[in-house]
HTML snippet that shows the backbone in 3Dmol.js (N, CA, C, O; Angstrom):
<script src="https://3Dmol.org/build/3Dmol-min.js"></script>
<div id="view" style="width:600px;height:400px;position:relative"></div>
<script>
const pdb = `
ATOM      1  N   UNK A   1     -42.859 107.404  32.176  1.00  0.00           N
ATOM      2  CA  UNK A   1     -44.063 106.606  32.121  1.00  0.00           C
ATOM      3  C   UNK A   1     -44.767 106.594  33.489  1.00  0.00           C
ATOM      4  O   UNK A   1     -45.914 107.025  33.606  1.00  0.00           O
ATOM      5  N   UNK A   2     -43.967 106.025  34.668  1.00  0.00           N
ATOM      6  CA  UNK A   2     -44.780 106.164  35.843  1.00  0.00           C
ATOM      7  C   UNK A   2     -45.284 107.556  36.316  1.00  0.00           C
ATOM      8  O   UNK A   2     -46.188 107.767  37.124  1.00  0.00           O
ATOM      9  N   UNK A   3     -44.187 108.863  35.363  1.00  0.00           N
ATOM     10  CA  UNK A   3     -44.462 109.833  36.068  1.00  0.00           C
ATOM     11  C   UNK A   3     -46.374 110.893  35.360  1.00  0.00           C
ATOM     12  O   UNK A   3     -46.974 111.892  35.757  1.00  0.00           O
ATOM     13  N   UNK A   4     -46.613 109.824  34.155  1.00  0.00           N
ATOM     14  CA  UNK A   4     -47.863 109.809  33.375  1.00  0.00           C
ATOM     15  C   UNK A   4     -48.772 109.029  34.584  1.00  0.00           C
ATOM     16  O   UNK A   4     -49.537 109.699  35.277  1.00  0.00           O
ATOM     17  N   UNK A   5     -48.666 107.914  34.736  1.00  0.00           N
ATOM     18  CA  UNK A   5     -49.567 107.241  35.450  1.00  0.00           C
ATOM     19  C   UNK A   5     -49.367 108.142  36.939  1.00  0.00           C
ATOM     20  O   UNK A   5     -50.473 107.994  37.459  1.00  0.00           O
ATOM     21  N   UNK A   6     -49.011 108.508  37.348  1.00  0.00           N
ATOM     22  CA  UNK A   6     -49.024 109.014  38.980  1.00  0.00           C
ATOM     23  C   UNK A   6     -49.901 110.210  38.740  1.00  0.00           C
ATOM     24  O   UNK A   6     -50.860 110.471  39.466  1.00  0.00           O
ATOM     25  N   UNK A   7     -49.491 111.037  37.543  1.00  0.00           N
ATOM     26  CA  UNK A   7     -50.667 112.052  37.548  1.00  0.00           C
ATOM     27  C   UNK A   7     -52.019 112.073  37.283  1.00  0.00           C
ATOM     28  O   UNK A   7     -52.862 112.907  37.616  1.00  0.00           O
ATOM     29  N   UNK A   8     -52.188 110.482  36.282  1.00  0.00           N
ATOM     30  CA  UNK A   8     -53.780 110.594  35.722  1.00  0.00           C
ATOM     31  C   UNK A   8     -53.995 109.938  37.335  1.00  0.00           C
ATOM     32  O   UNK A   8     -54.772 110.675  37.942  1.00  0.00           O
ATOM     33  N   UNK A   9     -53.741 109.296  37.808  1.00  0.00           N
ATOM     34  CA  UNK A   9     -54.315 108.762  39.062  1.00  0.00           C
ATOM     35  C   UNK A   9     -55.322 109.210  39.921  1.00  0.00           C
ATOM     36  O   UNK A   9     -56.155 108.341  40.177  1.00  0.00           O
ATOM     37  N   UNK A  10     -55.517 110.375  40.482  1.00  0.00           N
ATOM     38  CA  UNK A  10     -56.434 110.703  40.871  1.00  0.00           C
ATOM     39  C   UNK A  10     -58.081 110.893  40.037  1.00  0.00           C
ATOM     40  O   UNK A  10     -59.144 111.140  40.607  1.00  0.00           O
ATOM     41  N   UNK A  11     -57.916 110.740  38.929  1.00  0.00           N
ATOM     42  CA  UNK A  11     -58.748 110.544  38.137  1.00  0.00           C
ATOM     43  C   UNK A  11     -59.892 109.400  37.762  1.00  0.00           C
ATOM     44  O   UNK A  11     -60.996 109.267  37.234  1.00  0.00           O
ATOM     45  N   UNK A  12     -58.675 108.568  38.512  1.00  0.00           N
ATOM     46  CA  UNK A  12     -59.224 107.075  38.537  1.00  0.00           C
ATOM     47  C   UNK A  12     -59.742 106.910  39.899  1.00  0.00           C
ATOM     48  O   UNK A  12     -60.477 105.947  40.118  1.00  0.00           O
ATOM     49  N   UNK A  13     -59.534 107.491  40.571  1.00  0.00           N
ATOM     50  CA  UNK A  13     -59.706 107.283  42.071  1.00  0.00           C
ATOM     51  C   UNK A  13     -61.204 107.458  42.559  1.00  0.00           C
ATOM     52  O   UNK A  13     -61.558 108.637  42.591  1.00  0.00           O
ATOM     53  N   UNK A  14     -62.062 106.623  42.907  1.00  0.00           N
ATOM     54  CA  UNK A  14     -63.487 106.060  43.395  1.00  0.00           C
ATOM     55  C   UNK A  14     -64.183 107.789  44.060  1.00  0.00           C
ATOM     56  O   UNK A  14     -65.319 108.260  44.000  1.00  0.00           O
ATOM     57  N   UNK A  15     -63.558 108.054  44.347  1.00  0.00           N
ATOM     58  CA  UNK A  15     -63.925 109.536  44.639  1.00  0.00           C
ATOM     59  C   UNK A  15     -63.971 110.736  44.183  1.00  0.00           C
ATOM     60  O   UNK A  15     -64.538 111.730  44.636  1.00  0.00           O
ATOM     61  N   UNK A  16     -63.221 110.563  43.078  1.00  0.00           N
ATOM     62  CA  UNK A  16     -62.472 112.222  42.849  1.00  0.00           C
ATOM     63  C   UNK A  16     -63.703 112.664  41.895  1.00  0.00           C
ATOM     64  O   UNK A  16     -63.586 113.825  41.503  1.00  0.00           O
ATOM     65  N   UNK A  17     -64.901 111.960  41.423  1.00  0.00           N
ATOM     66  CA  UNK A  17     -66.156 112.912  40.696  1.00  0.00           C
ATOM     67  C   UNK A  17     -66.378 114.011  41.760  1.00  0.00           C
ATOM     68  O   UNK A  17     -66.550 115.143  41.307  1.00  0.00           O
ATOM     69  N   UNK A  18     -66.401 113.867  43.029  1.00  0.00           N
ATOM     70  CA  UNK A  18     -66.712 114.568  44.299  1.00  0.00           C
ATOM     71  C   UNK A  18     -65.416 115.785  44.572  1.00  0.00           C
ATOM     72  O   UNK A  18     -65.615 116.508  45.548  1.00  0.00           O
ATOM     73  N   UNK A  19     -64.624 115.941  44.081  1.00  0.00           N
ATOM     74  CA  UNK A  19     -63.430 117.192  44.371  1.00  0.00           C
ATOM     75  C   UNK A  19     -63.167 118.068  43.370  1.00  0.00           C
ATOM     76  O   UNK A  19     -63.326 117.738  42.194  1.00  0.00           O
ATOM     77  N   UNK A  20     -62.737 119.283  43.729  1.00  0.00           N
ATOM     78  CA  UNK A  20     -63.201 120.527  43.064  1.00  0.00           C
ATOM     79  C   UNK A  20     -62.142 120.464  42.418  1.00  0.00           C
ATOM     80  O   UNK A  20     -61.877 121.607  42.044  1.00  0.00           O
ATOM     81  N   UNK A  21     -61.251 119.623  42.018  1.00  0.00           N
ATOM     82  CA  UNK A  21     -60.025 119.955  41.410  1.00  0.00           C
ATOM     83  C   UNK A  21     -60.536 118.625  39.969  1.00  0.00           C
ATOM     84  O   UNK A  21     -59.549 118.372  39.278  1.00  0.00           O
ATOM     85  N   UNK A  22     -61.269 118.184  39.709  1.00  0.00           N
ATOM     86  CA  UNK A  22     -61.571 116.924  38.700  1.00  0.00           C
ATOM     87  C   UNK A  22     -61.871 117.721  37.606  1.00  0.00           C
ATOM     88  O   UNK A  22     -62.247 116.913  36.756  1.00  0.00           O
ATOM     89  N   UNK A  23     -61.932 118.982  37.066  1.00  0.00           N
ATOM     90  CA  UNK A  23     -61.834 119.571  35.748  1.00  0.00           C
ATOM     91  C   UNK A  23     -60.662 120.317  35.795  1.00  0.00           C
ATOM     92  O   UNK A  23     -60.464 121.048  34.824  1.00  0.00           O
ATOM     93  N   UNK A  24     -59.725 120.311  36.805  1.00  0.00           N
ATOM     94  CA  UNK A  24     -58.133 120.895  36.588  1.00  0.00           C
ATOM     95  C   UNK A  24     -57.115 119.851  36.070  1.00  0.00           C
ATOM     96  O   UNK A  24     -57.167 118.631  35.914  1.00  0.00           O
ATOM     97  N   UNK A  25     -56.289 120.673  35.890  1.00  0.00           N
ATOM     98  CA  UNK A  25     -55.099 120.137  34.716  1.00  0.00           C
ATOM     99  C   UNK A  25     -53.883 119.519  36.180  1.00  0.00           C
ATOM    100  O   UNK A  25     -53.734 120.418  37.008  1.00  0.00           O
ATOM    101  N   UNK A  26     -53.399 118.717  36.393  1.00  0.00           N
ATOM    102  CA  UNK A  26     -52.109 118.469  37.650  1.00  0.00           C
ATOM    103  C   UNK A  26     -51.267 118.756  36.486  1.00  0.00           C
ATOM    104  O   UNK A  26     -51.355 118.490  35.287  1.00  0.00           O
ATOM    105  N   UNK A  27     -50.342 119.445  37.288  1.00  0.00           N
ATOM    106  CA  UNK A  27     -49.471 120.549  37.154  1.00  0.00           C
ATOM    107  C   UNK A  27     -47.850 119.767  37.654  1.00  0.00           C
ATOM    108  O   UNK A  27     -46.926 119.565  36.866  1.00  0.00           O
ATOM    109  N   UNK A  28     -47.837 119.441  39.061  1.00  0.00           N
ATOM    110  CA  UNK A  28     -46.510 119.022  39.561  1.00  0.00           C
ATOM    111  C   UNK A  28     -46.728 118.276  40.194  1.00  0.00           C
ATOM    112  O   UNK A  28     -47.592 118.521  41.036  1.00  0.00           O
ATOM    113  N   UNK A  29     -46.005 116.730  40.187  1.00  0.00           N
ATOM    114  CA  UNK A  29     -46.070 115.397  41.015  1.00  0.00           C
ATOM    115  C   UNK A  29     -44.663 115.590  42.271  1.00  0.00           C
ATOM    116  O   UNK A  29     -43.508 115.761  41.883  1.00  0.00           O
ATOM    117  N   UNK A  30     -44.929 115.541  43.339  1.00  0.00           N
ATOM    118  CA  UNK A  30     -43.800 115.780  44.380  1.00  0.00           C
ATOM    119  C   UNK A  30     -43.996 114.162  44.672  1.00  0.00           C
ATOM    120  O   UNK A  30     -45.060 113.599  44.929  1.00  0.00           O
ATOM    121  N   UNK A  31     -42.495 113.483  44.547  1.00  0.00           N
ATOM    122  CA  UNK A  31     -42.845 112.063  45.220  1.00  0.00           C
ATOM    123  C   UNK A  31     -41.928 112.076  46.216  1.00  0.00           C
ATOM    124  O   UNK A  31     -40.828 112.592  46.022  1.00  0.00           O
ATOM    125  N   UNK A  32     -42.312 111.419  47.604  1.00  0.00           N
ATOM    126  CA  UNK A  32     -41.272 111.438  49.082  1.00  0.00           C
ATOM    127  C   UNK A  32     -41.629 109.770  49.091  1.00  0.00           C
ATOM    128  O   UNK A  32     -42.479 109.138  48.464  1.00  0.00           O
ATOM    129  N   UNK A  33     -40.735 109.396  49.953  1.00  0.00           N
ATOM    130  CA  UNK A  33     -40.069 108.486  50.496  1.00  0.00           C
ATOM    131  C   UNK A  33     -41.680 107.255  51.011  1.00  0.00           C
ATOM    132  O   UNK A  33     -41.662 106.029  51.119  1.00  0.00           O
ATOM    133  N   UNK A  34     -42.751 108.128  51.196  1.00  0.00           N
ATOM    134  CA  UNK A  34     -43.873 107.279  52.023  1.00  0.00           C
ATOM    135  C   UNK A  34     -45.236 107.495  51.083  1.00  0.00           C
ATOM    136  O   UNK A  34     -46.135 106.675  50.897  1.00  0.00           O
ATOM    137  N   UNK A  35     -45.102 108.993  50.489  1.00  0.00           N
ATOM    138  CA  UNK A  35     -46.072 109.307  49.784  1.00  0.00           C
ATOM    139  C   UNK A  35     -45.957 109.934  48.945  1.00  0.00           C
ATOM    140  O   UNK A  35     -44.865 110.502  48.899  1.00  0.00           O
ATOM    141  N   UNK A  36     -46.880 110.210  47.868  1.00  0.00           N
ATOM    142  CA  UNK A  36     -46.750 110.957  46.796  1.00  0.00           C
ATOM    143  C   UNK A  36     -48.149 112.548  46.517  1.00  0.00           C
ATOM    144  O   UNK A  36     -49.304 112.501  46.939  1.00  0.00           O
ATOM    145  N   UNK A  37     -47.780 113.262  46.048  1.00  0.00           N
ATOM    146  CA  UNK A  37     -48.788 114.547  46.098  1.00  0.00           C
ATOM    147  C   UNK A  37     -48.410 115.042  44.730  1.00  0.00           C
ATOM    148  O   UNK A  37     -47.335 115.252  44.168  1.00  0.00           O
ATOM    149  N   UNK A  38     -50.322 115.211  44.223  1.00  0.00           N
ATOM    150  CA  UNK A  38     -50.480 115.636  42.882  1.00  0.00           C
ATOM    151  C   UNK A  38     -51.057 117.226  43.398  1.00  0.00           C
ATOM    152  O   UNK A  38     -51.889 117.508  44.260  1.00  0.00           O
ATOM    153  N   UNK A  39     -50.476 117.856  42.747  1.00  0.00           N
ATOM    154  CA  UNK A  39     -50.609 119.473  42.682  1.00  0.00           C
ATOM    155  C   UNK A  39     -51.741 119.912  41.273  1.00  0.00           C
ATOM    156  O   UNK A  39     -51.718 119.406  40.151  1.00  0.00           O
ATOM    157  N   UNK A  40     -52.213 120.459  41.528  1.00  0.00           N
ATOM    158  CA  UNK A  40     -53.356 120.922  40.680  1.00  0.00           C
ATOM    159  C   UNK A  40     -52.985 122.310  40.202  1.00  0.00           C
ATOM    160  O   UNK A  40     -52.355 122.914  41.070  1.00  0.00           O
ATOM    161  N   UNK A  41     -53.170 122.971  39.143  1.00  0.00           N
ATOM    162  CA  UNK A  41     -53.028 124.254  38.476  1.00  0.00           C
ATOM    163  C   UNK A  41     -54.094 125.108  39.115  1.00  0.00           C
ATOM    164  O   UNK A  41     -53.895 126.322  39.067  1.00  0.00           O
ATOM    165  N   UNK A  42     -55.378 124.609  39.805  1.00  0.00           N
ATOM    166  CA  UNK A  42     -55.940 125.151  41.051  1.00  0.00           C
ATOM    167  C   UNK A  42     -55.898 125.807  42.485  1.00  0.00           C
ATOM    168  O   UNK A  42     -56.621 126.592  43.098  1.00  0.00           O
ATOM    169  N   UNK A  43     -54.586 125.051  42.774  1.00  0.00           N
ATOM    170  CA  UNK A  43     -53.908 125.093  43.942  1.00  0.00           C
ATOM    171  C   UNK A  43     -54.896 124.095  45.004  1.00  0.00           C
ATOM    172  O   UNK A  43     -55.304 124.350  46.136  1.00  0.00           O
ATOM    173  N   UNK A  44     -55.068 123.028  44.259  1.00  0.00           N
ATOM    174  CA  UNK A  44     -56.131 121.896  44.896  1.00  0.00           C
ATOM    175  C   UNK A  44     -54.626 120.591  44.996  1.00  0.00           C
ATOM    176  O   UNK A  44     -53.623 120.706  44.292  1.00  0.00           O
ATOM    177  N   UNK A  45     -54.779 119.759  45.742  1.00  0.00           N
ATOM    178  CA  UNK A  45     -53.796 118.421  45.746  1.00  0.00           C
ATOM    179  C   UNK A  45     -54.402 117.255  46.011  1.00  0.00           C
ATOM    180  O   UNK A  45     -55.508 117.241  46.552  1.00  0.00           O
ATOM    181  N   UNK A  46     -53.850 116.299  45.714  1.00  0.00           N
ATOM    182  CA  UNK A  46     -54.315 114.564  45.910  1.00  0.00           C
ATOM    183  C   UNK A  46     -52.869 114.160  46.201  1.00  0.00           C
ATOM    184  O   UNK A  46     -51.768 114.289  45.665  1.00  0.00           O
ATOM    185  N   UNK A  47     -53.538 113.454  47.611  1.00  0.00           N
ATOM    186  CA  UNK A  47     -52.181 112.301  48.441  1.00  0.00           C
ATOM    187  C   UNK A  47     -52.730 110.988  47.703  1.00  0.00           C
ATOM    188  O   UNK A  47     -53.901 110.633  47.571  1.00  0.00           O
ATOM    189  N   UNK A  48     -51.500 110.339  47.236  1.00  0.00           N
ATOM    190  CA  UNK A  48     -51.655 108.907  46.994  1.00  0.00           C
ATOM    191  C   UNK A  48     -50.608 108.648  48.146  1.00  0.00           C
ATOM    192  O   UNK A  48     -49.790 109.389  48.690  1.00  0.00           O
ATOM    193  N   UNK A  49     -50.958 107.233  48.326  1.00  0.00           N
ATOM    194  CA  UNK A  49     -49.559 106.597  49.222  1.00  0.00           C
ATOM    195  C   UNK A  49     -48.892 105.730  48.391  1.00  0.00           C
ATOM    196  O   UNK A  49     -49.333 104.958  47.539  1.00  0.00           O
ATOM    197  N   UNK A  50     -47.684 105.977  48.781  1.00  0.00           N
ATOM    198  CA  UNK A  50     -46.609 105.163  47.782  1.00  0.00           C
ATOM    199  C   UNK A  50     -46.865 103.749  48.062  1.00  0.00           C
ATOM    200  O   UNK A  50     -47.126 103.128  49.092  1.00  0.00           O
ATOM    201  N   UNK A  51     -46.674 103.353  46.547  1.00  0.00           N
ATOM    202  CA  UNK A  51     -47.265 101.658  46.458  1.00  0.00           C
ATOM    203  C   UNK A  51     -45.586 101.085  45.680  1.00  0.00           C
ATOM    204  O   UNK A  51     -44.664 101.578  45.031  1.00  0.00           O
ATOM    205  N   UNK A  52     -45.844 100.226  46.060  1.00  0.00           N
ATOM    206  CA  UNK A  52     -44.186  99.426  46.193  1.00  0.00           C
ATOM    207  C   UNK A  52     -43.784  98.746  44.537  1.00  0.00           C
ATOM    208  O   UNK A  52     -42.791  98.074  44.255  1.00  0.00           O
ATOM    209  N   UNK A  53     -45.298  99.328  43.288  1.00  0.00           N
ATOM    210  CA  UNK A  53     -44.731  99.005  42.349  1.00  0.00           C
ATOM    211  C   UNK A  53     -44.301 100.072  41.664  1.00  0.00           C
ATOM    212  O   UNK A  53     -43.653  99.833  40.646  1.00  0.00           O
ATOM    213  N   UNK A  54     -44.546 101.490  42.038  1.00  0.00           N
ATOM    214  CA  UNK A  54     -43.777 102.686  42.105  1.00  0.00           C
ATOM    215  C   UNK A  54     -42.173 102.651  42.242  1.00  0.00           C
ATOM    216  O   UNK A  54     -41.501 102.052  43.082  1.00  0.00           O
ATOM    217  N   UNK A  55     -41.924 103.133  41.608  1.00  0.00           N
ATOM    218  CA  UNK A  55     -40.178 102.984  41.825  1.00  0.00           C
ATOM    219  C   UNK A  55     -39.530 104.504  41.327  1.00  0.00           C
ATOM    220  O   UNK A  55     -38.420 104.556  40.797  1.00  0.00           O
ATOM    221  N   UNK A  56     -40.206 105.493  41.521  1.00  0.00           N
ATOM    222  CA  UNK A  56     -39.511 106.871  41.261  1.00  0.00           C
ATOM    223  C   UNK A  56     -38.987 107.362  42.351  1.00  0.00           C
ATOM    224  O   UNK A  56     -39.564 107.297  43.436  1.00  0.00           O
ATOM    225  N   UNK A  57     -37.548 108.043  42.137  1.00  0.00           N
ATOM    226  CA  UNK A  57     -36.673 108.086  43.210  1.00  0.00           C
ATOM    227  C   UNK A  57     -37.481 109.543  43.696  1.00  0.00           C
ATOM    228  O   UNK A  57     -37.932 110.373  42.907  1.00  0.00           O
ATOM    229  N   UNK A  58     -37.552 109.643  45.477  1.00  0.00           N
ATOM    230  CA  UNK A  58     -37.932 111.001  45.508  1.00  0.00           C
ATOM    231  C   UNK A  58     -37.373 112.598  44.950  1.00  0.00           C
ATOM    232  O   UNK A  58     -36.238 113.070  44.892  1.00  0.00           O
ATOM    233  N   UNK A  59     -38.463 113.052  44.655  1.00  0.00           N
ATOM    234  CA  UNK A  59     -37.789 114.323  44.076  1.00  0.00           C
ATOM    235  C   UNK A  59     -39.593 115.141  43.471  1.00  0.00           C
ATOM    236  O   UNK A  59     -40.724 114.766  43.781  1.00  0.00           O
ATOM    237  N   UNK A  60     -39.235 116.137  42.692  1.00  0.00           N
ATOM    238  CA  UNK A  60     -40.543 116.982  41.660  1.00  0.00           C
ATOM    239  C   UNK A  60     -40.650 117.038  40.551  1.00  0.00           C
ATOM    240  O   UNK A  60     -39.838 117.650  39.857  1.00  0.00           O
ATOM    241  N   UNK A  61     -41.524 116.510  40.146  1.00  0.00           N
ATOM    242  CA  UNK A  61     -41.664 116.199  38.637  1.00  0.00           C
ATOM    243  C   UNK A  61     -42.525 117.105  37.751  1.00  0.00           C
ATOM    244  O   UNK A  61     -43.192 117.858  38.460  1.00  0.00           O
ATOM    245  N   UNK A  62     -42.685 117.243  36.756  1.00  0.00           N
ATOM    246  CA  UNK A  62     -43.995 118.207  35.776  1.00  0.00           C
ATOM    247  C   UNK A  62     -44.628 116.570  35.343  1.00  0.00           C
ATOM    248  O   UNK A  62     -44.219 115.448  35.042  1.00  0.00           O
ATOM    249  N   UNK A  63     -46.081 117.443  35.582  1.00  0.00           N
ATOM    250  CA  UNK A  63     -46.855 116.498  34.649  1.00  0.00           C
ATOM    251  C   UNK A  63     -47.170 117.155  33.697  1.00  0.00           C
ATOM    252  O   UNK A  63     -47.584 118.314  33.743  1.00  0.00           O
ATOM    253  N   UNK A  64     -46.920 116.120  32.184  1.00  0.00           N
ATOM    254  CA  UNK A  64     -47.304 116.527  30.973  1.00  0.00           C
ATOM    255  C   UNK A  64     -48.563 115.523  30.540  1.00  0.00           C
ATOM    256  O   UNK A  64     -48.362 114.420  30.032  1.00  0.00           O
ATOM    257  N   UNK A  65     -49.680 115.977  30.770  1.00  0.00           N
ATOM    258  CA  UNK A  65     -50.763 115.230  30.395  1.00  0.00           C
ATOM    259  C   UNK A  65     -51.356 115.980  28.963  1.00  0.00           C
ATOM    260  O   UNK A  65     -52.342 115.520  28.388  1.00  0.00           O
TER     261      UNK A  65
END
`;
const viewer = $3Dmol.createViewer("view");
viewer.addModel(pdb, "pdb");
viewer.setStyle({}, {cartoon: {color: "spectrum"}});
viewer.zoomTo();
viewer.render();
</script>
């Protein structure tokens, strides 16, 4: 479930009409210890920073959107 919400996220994000990756598919969620990075099937990415109601242990995930 969080690993659904971490990927639509950039989607939601006040900016992202403006980035060349907002008609690509995210592909792979990498989550670390401080931050998290959405990978694009573009080879485009979005940093979120880890928010403390996040609770996925670090590691690489697939997003299935």
């Amino acid at each position: 479930m969080q690993v659904n919400y971490l990927c639509r996220l950039p989607y939601h994000d006040v900016t992202s009409p403006h980035q060349s990756w907002t008609k690509s598919t995210p592909d792979l969620l990498i989550v670390g210890h401080d931050r998290t990075i959405v990978y694009f099937n573009n080879d485009r990415s979005f940093l979120i920073s880890k928010d403390s109601e996040v609770n996925l242990p670090p590691g690489k995930y697939k997003c299935n959107l």
